[in-house]
py3Dmol code that shows the C-alpha trace and the ligand (Angstrom):
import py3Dmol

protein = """\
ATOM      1  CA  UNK A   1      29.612   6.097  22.524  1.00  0.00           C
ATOM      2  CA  UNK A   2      30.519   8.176  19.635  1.00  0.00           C
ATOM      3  CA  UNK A   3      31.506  11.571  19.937  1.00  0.00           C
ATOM      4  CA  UNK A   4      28.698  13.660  19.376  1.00  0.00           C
ATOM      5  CA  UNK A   5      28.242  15.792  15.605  1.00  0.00           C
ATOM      6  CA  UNK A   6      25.815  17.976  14.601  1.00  0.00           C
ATOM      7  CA  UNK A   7      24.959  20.246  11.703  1.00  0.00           C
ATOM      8  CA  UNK A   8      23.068  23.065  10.843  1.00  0.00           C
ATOM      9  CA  UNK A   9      22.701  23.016   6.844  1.00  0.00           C
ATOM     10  CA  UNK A  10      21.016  26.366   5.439  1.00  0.00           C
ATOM     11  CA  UNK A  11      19.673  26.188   2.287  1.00  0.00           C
ATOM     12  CA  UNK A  12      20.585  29.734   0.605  1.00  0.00           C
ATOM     13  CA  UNK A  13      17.417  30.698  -0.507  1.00  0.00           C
ATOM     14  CA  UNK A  14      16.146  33.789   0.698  1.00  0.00           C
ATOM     15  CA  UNK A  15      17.626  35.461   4.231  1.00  0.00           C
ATOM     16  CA  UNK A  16      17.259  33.512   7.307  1.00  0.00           C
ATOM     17  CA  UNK A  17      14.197  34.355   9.763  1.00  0.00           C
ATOM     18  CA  UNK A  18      13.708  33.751  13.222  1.00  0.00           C
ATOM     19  CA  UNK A  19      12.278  29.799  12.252  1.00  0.00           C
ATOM     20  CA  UNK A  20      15.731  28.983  11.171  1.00  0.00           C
ATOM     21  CA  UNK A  21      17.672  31.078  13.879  1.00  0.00           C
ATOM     22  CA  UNK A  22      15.571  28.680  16.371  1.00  0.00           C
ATOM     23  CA  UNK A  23      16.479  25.101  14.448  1.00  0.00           C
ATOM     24  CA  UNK A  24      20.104  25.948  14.595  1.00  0.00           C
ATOM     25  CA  UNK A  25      20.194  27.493  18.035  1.00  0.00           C
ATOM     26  CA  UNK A  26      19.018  24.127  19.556  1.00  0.00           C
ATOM     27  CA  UNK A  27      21.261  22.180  17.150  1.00  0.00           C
ATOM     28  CA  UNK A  28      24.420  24.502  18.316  1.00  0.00           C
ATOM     29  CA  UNK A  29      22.967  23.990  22.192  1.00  0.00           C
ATOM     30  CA  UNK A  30      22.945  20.429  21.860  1.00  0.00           C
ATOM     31  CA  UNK A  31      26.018  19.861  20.254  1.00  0.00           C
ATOM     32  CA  UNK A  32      27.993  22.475  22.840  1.00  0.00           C
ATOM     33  CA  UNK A  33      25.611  20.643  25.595  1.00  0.00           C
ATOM     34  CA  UNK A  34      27.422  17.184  24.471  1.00  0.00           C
ATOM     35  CA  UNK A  35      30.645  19.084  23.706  1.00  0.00           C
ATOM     36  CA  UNK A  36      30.502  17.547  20.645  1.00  0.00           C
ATOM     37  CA  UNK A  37      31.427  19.313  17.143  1.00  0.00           C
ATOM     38  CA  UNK A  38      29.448  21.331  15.162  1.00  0.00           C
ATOM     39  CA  UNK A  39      29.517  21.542  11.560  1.00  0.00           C
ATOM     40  CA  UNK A  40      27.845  23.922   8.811  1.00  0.00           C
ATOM     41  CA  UNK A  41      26.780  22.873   5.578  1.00  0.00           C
ATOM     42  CA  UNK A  42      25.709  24.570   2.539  1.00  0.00           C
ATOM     43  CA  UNK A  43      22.549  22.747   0.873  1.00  0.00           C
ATOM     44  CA  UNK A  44      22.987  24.441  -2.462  1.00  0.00           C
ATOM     45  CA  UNK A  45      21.955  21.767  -4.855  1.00  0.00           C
ATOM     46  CA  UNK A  46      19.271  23.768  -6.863  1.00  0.00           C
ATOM     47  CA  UNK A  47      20.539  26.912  -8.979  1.00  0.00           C
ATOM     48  CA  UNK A  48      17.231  28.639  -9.736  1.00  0.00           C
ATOM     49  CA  UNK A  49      17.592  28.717  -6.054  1.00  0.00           C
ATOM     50  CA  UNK A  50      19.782  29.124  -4.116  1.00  0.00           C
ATOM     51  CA  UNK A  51      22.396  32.254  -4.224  1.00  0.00           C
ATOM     52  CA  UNK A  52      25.645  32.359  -3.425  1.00  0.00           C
ATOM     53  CA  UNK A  53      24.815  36.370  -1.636  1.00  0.00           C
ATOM     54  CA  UNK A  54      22.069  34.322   0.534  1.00  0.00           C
ATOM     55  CA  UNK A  55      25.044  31.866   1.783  1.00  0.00           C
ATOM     56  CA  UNK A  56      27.108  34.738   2.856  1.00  0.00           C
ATOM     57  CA  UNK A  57      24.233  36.446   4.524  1.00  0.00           C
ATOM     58  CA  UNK A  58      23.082  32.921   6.318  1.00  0.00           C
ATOM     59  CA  UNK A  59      26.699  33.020   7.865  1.00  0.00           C
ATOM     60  CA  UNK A  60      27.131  36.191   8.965  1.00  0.00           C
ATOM     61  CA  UNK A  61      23.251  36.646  10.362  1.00  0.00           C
ATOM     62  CA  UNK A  62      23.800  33.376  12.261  1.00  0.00           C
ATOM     63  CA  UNK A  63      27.087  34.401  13.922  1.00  0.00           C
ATOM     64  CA  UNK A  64      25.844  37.312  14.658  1.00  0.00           C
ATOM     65  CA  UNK A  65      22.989  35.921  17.253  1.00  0.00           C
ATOM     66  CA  UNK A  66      25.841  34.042  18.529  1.00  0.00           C
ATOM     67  CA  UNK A  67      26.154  30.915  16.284  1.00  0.00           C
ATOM     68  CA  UNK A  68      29.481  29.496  15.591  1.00  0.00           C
ATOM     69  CA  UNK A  69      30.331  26.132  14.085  1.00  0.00           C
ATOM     70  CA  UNK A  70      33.608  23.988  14.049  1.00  0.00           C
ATOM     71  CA  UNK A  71      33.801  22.873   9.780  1.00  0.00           C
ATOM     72  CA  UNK A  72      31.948  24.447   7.390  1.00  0.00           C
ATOM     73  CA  UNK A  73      32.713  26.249   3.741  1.00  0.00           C
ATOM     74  CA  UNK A  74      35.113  28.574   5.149  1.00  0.00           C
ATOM     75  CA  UNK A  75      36.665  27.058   7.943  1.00  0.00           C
ATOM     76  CA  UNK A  76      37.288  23.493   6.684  1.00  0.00           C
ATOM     77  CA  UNK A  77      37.558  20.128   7.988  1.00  0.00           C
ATOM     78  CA  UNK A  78      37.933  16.384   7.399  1.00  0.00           C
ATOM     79  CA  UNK A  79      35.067  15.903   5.867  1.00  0.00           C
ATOM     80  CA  UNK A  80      34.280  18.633   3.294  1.00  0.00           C
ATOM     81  CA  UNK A  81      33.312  20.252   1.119  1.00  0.00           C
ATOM     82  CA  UNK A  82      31.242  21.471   3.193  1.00  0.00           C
ATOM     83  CA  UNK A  83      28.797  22.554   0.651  1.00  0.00           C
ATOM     84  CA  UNK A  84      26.399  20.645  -1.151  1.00  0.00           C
ATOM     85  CA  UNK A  85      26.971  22.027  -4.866  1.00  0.00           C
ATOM     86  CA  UNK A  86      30.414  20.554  -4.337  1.00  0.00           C
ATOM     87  CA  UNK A  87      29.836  17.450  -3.862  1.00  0.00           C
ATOM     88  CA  UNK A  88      27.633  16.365  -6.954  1.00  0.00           C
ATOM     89  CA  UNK A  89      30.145  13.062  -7.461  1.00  0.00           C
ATOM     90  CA  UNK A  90      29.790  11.263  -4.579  1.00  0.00           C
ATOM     91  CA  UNK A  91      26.035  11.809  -4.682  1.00  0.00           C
ATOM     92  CA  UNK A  92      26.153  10.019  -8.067  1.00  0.00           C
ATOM     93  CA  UNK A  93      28.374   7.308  -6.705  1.00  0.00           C
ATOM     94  CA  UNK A  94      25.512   6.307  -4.093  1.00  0.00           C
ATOM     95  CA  UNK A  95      22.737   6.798  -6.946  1.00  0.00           C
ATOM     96  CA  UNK A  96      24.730   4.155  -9.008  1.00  0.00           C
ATOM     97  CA  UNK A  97      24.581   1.776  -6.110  1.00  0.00           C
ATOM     98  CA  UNK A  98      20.950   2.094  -5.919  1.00  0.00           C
ATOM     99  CA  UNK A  99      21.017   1.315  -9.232  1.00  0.00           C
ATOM    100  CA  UNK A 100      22.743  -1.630  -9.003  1.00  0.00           C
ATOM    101  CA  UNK A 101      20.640  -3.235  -6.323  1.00  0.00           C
ATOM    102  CA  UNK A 102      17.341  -2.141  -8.114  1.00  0.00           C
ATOM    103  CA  UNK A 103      16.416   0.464  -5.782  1.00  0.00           C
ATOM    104  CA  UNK A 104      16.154   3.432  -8.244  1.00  0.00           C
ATOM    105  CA  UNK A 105      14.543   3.246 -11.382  1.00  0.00           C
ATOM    106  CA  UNK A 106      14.296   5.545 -14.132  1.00  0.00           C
ATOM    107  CA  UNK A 107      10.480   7.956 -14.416  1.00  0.00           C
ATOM    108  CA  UNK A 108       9.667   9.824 -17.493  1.00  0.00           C
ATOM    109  CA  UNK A 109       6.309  11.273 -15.758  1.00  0.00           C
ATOM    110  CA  UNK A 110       6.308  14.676 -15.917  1.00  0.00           C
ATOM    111  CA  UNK A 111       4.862  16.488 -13.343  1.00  0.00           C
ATOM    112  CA  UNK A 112       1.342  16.585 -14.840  1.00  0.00           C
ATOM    113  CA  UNK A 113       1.495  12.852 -14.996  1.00  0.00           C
ATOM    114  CA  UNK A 114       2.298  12.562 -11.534  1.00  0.00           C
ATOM    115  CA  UNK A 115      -0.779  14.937  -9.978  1.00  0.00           C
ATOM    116  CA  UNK A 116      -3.112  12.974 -12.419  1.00  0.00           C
ATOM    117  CA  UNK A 117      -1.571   9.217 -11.060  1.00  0.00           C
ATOM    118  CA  UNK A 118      -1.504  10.407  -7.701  1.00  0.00           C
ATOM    119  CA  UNK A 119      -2.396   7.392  -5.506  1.00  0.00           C
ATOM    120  CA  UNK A 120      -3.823   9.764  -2.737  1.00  0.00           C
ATOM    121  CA  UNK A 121      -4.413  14.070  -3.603  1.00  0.00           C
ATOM    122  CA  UNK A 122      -1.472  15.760  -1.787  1.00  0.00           C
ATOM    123  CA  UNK A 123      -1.330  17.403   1.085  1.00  0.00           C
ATOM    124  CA  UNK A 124      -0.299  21.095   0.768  1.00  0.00           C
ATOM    125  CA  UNK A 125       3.338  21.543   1.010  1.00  0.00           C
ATOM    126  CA  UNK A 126       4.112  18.352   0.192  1.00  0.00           C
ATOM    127  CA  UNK A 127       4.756  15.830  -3.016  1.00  0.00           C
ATOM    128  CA  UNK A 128       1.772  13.866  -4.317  1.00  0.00           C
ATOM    129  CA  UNK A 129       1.902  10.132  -3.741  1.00  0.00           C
ATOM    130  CA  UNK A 130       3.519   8.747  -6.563  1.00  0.00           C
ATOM    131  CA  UNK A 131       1.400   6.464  -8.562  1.00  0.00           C
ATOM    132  CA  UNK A 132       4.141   3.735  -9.928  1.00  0.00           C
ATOM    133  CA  UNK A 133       3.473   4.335 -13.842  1.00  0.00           C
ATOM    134  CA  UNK A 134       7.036   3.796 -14.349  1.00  0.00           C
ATOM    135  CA  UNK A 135       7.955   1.606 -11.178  1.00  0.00           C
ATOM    136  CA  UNK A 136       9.462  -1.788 -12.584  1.00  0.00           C
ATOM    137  CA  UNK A 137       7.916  -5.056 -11.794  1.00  0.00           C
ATOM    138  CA  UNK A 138       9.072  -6.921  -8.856  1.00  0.00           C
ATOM    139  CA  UNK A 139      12.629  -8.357  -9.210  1.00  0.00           C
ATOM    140  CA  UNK A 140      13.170  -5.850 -12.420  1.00  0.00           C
ATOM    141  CA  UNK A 141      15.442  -2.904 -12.633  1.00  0.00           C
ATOM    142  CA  UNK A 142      13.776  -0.759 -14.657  1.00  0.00           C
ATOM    143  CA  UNK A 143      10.708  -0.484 -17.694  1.00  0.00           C
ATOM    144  CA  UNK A 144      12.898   1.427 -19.432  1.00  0.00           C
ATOM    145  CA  UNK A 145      16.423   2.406 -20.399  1.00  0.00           C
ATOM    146  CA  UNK A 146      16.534   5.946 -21.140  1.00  0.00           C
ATOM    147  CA  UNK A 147      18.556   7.365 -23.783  1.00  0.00           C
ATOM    148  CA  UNK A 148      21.394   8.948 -22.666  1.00  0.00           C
ATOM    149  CA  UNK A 149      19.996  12.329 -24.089  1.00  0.00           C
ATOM    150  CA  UNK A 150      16.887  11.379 -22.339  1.00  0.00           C
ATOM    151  CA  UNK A 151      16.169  13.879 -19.211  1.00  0.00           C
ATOM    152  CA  UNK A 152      14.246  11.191 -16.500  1.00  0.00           C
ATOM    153  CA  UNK A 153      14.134  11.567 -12.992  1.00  0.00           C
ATOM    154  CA  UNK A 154      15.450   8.420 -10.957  1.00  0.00           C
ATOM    155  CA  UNK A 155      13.042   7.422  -8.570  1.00  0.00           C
ATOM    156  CA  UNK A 156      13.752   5.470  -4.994  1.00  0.00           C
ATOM    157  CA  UNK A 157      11.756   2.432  -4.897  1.00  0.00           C
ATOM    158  CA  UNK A 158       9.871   1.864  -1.741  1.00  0.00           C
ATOM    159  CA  UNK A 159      10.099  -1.564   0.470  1.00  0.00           C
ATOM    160  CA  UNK A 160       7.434  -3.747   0.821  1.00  0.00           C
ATOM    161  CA  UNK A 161       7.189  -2.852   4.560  1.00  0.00           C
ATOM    162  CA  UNK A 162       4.611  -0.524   5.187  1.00  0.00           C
ATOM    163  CA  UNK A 163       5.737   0.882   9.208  1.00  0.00           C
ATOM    164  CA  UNK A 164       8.838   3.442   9.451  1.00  0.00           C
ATOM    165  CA  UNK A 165       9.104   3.854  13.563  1.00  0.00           C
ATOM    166  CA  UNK A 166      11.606   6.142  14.960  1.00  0.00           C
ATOM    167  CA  UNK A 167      12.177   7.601  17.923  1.00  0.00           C
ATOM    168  CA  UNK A 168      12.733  11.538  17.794  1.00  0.00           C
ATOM    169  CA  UNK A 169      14.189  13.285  20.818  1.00  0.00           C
ATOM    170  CA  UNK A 170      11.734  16.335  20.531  1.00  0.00           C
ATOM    171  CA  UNK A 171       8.032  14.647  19.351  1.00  0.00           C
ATOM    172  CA  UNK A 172       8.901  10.701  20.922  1.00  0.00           C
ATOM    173  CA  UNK A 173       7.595   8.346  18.783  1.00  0.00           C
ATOM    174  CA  UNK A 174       7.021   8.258  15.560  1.00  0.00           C
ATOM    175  CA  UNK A 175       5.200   6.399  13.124  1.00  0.00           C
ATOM    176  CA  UNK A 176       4.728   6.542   9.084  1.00  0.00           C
ATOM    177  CA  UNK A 177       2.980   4.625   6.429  1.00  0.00           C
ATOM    178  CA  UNK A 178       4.443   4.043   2.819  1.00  0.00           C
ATOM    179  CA  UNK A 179       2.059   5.108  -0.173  1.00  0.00           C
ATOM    180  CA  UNK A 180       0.273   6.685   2.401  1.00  0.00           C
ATOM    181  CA  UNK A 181       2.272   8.870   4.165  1.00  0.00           C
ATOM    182  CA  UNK A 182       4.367   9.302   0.591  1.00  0.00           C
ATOM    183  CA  UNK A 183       5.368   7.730  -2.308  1.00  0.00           C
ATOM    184  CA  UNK A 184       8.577   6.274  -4.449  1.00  0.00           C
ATOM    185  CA  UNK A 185      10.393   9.727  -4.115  1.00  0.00           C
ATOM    186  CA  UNK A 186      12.854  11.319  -6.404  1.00  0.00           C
ATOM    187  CA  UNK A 187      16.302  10.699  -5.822  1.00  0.00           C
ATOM    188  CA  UNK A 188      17.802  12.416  -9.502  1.00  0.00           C
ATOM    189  CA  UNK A 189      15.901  15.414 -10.873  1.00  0.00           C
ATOM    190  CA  UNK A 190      15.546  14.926 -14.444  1.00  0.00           C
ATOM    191  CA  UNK A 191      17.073  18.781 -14.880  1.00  0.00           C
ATOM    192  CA  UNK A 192      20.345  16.814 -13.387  1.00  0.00           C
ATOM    193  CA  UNK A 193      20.412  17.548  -9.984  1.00  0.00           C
ATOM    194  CA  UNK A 194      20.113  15.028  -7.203  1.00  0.00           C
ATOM    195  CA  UNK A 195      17.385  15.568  -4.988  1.00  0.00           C
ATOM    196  CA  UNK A 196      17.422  16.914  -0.966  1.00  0.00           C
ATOM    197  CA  UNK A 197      16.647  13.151   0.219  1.00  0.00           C
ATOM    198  CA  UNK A 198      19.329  11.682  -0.880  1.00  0.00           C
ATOM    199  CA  UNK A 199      22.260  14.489  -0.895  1.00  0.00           C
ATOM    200  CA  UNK A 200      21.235  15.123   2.794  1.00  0.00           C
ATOM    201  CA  UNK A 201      21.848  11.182   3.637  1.00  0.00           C
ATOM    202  CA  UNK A 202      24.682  10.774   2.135  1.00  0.00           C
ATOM    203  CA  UNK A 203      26.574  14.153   3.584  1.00  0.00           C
ATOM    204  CA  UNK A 204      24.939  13.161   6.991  1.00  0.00           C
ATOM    205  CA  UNK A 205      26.639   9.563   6.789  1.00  0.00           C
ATOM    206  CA  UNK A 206      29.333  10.620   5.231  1.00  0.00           C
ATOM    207  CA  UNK A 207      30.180  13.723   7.772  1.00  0.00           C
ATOM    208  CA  UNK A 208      29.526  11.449  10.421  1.00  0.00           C
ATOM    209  CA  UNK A 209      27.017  13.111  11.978  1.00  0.00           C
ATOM    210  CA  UNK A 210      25.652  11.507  15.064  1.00  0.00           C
ATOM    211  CA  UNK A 211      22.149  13.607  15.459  1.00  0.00           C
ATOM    212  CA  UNK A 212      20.327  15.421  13.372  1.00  0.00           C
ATOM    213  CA  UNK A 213      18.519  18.594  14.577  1.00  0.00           C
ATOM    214  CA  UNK A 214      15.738  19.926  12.231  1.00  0.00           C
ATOM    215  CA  UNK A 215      12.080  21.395  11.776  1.00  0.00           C
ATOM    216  CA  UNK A 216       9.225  19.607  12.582  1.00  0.00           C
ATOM    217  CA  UNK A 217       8.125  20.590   8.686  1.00  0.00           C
ATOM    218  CA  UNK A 218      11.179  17.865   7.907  1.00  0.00           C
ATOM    219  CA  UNK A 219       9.403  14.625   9.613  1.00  0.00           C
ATOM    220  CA  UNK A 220       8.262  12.722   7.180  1.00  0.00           C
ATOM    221  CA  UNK A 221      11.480  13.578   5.238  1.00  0.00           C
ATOM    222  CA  UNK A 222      13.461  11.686   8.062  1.00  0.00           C
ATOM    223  CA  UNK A 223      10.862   9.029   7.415  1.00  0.00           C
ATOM    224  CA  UNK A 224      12.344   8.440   3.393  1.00  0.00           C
ATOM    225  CA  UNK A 225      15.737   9.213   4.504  1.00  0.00           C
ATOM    226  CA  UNK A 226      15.498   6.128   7.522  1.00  0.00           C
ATOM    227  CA  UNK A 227      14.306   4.066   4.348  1.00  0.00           C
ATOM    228  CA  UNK A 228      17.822   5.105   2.195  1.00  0.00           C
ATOM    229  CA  UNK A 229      19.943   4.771   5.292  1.00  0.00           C
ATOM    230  CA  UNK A 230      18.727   1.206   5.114  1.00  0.00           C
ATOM    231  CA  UNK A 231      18.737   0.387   1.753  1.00  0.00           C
ATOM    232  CA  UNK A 232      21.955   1.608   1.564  1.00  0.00           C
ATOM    233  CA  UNK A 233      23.406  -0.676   4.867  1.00  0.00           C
ATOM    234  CA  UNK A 234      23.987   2.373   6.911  1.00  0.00           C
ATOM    235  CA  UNK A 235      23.594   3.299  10.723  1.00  0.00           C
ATOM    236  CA  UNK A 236      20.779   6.047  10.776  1.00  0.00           C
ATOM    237  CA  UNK A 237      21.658   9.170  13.580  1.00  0.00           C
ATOM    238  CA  UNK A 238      19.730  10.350  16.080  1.00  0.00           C
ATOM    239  CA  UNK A 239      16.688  12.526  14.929  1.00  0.00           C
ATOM    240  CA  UNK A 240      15.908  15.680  17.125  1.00  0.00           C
ATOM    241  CA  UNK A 241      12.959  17.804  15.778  1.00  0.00           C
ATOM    242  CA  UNK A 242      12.233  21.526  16.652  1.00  0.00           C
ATOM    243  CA  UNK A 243       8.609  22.472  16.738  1.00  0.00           C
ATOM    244  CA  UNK A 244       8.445  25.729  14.335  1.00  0.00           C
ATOM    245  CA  UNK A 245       7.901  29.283  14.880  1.00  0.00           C
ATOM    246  CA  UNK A 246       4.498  30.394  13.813  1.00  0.00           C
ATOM    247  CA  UNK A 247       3.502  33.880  14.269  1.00  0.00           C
ATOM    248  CA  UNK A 248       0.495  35.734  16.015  1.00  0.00           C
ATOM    249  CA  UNK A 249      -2.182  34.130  13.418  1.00  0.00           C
ATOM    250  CA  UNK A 250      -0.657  30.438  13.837  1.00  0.00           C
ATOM    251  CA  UNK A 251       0.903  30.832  10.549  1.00  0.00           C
ATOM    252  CA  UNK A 252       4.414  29.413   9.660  1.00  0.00           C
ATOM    253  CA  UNK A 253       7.239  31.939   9.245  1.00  0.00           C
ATOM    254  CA  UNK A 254       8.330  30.233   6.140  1.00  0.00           C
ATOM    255  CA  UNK A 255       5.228  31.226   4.199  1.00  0.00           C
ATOM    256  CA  UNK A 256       5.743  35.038   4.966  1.00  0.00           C
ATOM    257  CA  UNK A 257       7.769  37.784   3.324  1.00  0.00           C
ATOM    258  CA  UNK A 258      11.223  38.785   5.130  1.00  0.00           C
ATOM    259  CA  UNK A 259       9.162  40.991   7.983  1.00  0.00           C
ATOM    260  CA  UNK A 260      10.685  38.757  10.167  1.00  0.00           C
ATOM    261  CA  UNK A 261      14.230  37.867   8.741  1.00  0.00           C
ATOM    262  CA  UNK A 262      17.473  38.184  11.011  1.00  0.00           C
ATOM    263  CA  UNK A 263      18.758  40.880   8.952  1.00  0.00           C
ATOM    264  CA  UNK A 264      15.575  42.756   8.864  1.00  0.00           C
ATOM    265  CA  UNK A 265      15.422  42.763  12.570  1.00  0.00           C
ATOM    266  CA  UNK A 266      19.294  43.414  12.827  1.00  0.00           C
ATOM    267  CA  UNK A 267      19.106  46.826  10.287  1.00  0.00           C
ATOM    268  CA  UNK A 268      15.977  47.787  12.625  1.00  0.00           C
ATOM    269  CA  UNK A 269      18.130  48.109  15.388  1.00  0.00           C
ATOM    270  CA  UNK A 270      17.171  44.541  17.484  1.00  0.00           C
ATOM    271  CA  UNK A 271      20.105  43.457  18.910  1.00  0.00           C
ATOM    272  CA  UNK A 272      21.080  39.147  19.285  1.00  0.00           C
ATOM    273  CA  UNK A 273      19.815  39.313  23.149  1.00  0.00           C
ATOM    274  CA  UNK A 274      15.966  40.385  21.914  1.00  0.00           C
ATOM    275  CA  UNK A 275      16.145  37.980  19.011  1.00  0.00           C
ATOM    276  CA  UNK A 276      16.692  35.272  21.398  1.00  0.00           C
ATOM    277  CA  UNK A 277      14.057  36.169  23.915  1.00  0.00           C
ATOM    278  CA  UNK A 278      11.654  35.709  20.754  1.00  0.00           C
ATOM    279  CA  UNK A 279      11.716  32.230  20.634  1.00  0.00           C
ATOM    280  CA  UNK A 280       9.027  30.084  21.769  1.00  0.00           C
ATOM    281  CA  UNK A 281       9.574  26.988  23.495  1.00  0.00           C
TER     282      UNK A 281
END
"""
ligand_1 = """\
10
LIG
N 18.455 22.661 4.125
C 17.296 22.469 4.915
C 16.700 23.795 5.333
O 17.329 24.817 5.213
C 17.584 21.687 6.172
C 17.658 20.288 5.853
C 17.936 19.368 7.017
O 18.117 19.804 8.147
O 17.997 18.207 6.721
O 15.566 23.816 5.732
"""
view = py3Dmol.view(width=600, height=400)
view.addModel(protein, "pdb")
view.setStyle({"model": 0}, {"cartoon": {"style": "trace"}})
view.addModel(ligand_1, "xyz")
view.setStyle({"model": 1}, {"stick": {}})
view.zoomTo()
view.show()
């Protein structure tokens, strides 16, 4: 068997709340459980963002509940950088091999275009199904070649299968439909940045992480990503979803203001040990 790796990869977009703290507390658990290695990642990729004070904050909030990691920004390792921003290059190394086999083809809808092709309305929170105005023919790499002025996003086209099955270690099994479940999904952002779907597989393949540990909010994201880790002729991890915090209406923590952010409840005087006993299992 492999030695076990983990991450935890904060995206630094606001402070952390107790939703994150949770999701990273199991993924440090599991990976001390396996006494495997632990590494930290910074998923940066999107300047009207993400700040660089929130990725300070994210590290020191985390270590203080007790979080520690083995590579990350600071600390270093054999596989950095450790944070995404950094490692714009390789992303468009695997793009251009998408390319090359056909798999991503170049989508001038904007996003009006997108809502009114929608195959199926979306689901809040989530992308609309993508309609295929731009998706090539069968066998054909693109209907288009853009100027190389010309701002398109690069879209991930979809296999004819329909089923993506996985196993997760928190939920059990799981099942997802293409154009149904989602669409041909952005893989290049037309303002130049490559998207979460495919930086995430390639730094999780390419760090050699062995399971992933994320939010339940993030399951039909591991659905795409299975898709790219095949397409691309790579092993996919293990999956391990957390269910997420809600508070006392059901809501999820994500949708609220910072009321319940780390350093909120640090500055009111909470100490790590009554942040922990606050998580639900
Ligand atoms: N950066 C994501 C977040 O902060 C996590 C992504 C992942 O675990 O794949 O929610």
């Amino acid at each position: 068997m492999k030695p076990y790796r983990g991450r935890i990869a904060p995206s630094p977009t606001g402070y952390l709340h107790l939703g994150h703290a949770q999701t990273f507390w199991s993924a440090t658990q599991r990976a001390r459980r396996a006494e495997g290695t632990l590494i930290y990642r910074t998923e940066d990729l999107d300047p009207q963002r993400c700040r660089a004070e929130y990725s300070q904050a994210a590290m020191e909030d985390l270590r203080w509940i007790g979080i520690d990691w083995d590579e990350g920004p600071e600390k270093g390792g054999d596989y950095g950088p450790y944070v995404q921003s950094l490692r714009t290059d390789r992303y468009r190394e695997v793009l251009e091999l998408l390319k090359m086999q056909r798999l991503a083809y170049p989508c001038r809808c904007s996003r009006k275009d997108v809502m009114e092709s929608a195959i199926a309305p979306h689901e809040t929170g989530d992308e609309p199904i993508y309609g295929g105005t731009c998706r090539p023919p069968l066998g054909q790499a693109r209907r288009f070649d853009p100027s190389s002025e010309e701002r398109v996003n690069w879209r991930f086209r979809l296999p004819e299968i329909e089923n993506i099955e996985f196993h997760d270690g928190g939920f059990g099994s799981q099942s997802f439909r293409t154009n149904s479940d989602f669409g041909d999904f952005v893989l290049w952002r037309h303002d130049d940045i490559p998207s979460y779907q495919l930086a995430v597989v390639v730094d999780d393949h390419d760090m050699k992480i062995t399971e992933v540990v994320r939010g339940a909010d993030l399951l039909k994201c591991t659905a795409r990503q299975i898709l790219l880790y095949h397409a691309l002729g790579w092993d996919t991890p293990d999956f391990f979803h957390c269910p997420l915090v809600t508070d006392e209406t059901g809501e999820r923590l994500a949708k609220r203001t910072d009321a319940l952010s780390l350093r909120s409840m640090r500055e009111s005087g909470q100490t790590p040990e009554a942040v922990l006993r606050q998580f639900q299992h």
